[in-house]
TORKEDO-817503 format. One record per residue (C-alpha): y, x, z. Coordinates in steps of 0.1 Angstrom, whole numbers, plus 5000, padded with zeros to 4 digits. Example, Ala and Ser with C-alpha at 12.3 -4.5 7.8 and 13.67 -1.06 7.14 Angstrom:
% TORKEDO-817503
  north  east    up
   4955  5123  5078
   4989  5137  5071
***
This chain:
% TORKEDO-817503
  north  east    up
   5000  5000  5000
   5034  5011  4986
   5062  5018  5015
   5093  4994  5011
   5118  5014  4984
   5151  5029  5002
   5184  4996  4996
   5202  5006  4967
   5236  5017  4990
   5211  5040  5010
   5200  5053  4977
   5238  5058  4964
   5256  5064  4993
   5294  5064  4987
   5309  5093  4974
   5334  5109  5010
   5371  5110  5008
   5387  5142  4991
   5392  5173  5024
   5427  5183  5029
   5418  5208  5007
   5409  5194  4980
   5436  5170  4978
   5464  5196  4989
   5455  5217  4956
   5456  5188  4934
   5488  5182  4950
   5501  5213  4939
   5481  5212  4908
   5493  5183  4893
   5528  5194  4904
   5530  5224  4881
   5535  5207  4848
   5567  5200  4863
   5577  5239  4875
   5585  5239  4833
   5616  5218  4837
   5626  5231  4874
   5629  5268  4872
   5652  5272  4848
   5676  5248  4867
   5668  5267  4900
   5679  5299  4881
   5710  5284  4866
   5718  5268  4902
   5717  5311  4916
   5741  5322  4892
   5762  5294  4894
   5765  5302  4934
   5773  5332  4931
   5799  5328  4903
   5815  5301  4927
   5820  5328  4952
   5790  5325  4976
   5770  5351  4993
   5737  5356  4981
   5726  5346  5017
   5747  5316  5014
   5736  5306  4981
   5698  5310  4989
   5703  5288  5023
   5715  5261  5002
   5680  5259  4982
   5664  5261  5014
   5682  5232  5037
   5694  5210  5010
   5667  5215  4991
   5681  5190  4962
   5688  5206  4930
   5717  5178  4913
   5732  5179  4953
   5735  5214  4954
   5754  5216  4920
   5781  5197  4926
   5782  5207  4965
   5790  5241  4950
   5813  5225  4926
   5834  5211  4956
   5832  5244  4974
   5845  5261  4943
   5873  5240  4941
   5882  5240  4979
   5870  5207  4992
   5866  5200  5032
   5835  5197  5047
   5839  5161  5051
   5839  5157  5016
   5813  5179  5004
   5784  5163  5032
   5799  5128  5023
   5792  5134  4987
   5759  5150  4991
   5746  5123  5013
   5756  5094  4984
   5739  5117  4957
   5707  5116  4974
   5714  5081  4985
   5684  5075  4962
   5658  5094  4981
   5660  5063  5003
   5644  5042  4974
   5616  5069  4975
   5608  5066  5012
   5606  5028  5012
   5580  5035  4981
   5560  5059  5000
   5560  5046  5035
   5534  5024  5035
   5509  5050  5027
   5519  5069  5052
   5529  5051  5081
   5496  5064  5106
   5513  5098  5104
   5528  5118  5136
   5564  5117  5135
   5559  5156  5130
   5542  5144  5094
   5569  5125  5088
   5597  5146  5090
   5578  5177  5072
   5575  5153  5042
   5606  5140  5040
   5623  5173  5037
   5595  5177  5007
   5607  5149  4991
   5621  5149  4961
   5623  5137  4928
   5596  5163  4912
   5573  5156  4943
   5578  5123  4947
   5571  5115  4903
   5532  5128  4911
   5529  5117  4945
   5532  5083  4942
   5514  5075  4904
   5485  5098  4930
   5490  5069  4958
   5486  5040  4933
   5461  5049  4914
   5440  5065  4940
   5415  5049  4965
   5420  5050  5002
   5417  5085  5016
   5430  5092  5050
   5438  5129  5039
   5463  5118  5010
   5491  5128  5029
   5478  5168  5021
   5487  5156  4984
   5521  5153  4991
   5521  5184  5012
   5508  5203  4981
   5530  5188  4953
   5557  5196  4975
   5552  5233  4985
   5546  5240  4952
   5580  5226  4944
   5599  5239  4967
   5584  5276  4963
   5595  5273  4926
   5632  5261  4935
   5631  5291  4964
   5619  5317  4938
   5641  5306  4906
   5670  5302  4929
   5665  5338  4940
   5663  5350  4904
   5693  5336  4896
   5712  5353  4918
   5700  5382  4913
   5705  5385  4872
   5726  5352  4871
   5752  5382  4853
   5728  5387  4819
   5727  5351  4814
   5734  5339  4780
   5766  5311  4784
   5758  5276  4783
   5719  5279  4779
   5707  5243  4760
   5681  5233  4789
   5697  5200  4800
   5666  5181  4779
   5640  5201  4797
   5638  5179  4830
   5643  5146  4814
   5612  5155  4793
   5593  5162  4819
   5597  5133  4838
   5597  5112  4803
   5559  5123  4797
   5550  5116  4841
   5563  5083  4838
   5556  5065  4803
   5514  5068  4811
   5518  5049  4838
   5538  5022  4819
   5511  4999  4817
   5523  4964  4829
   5548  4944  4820
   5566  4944  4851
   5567  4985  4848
   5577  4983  4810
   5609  4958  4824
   5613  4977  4851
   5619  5015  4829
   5635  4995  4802
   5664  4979  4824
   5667  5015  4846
   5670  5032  4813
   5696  5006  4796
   5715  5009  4835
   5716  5046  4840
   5731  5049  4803
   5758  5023  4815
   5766  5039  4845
   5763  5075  4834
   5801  5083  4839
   5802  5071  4874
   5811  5094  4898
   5789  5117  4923
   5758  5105  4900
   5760  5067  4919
   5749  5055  4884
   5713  5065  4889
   5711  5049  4925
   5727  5017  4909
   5699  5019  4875
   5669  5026  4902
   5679  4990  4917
   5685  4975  4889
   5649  4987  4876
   5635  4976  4910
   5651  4940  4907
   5641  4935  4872
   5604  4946  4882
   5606  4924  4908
   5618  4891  4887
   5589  4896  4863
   5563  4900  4888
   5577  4864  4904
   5577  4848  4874
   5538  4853  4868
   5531  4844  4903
***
């Protein structure tokens, strides 16, 4: 007489979560596509610093605290042209005004983390990290060590902008005038975002942020792309409650 066969989930048992490992290197591999578009910027951003009168010190603490490449440019901007403090940390703080949109997005995949967690990613985020992070959160199953993602994509990033940055200043003086890389970032984040255009809701959603941010593209401080990213986010939103 034949024993019982094993059930079918005994026989199959479910494949285990990535490690931290695992998902911290795809974190930071999936992140490097991206390095294309940043280091150039992060080089640009040295010499600019320095040609605005900063020490190199100064000018390599910025890419380190602030950590936010379109803040930092006009912040040196303003210093170069002798604005207060007041001015400078109120205009830095609407620029980035945006990174608020990106927090509400990722929160609820990471609300069990420490407050430690917390505040380590948030000075990661950005909006390099925070393009592969969260097309990683949506289309990925549950995994308790996702957070390590996030941790890798945004190392990665910011050893890029630390390095480039430093390059910059040092040989910011050989650069060529007026080097034509403005297309190289908006490409990169053109070719993250339209595979994961797949609904209408998200084809809305890019379509009315797109038409928006063209709108509002001589706004000052960059408050045009905080005003397209609602608009997106409404417009996403209106679609989705109409097929409900």
């Amino acid at each position: 007489m034949q024993p019982p066969s094993a059930p079918a989930a005994e026989a199959n048992p479910p494949t285990p979560p990535p490690s931290r490992q695992r998902e911290f290197w795809s974190g930071a591999k999936d992140e490097l596509p991206i390095l294309l578009g940043v280091a150039p910027f992060g080089v640009i951003f040295g010499a600019l610093a320095m040609g605005a009168g900063l020490s190199m010190a100064a000018a390599q603490a910025m890419s380190s605290v602030i950590f936010a490449g379109s803040a930092q440019f006009i912040a040196v901007q303003l210093i170069h042209g002798g604005a207060s403090a007041v001015v400078i940390l109120t205009v830095v703080f609407v620029v980035n005004l945006r990174h608020a949109l990106y927090s509400a997005s990722l929160a609820p995949y990471l609300q069990h983390l420490t407050p430690a967690w917390k505040t380590l990613l948030s000075y990661l985020l950005t909006d390099e990290a925070y393009a592969v992070t969260v097309m990683r959160f949506q289309r990925g199953r549950e995994s308790p060590q996702r957070h390590w993602y996030f941790l890798g994509a945004g190392l990665t990033l910011w050893l890029c902008w630390q390095i480039s940055t430093a390059v910059g200043i040092l040989i910011g003086d050989l650069l060529p005038k007026n080097l034509p890389l403005s297309f190289a970032l908006p490409l990169t984040f053109i070719a993250l975002v339209a595979p994961a255009l797949k609904g209408r809701a998200e084809i809305v959603a890019a379509a009315v942020a797109a038409l928006a941010g063209l709108l509002t593209i001589s706004f000052p401080y960059k408050t045009g792309i905080l005003l397209a990213a609602l608009a997106g986010i409404l417009a996403g939103m209106a679609v989705e409650a109409q097929r409900k």
